[in-house]
C-alpha positions as CSV (number, residue, x, y, z in Angstrom):
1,X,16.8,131.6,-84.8
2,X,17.7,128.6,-86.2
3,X,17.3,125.4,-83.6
4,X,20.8,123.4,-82.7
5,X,20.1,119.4,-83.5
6,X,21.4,117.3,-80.9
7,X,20.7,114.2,-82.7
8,X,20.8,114.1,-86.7
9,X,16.9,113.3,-87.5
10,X,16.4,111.6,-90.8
11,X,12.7,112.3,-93.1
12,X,11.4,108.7,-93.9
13,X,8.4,107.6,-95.8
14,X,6.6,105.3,-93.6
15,X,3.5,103.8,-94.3
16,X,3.1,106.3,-97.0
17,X,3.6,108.9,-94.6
18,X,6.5,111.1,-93.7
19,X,7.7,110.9,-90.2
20,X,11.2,111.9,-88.4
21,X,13.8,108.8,-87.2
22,X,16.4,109.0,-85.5
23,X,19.2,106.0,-85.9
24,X,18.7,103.6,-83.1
25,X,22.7,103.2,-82.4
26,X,23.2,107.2,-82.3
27,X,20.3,107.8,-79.9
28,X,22.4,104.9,-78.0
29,X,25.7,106.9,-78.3
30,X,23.6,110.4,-77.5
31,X,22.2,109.0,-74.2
32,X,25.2,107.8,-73.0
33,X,23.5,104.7,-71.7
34,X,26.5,102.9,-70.6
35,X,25.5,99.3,-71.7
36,X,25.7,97.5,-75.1
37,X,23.5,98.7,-77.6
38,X,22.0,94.8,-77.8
39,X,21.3,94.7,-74.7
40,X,20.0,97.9,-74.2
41,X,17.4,98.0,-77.7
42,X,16.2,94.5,-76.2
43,X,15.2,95.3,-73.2
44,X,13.6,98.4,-75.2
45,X,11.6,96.3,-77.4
46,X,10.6,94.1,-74.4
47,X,9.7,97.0,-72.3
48,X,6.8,98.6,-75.0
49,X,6.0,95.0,-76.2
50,X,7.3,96.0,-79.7
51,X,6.1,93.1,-82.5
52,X,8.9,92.5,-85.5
53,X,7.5,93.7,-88.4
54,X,5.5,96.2,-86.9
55,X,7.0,98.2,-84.5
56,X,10.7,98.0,-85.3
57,X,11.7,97.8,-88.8
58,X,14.6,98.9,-90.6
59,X,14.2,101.4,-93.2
60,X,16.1,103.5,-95.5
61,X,15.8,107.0,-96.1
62,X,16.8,109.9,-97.8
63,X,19.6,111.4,-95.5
């Protein structure tokens, strides 16, 4: 049986190792989470103390 995706996962090399990412703005849309997508990945990256560069990057993978 073949699992139904509720959000599209995407394979990215990171650090020379493979891991699954989601798109920040579609996890947004998924959760329904009823303020702006600024606002809400702010107070996101504030909330784990995230570090740019680190943490939150963007990347572009193989879809």
């Amino acid at each position: 049986m073949m699992a139904m995706e509720l959000i599209t996962l995407h394979i990215c090399v990171l650090n020379e190792c493979s891991a699954e990412t989601v798109n920040a703005r579609d996890l947004h849309e998924f959760l329904e989470i009823g303020r702006d997508f600024a606002t809400w990945l702010k107070a996101r990256i504030s909330q784990y103390d995230f570090f740019e560069g680190e943490d939150e990057q963007m990347y572009f993978c193989t879809i």
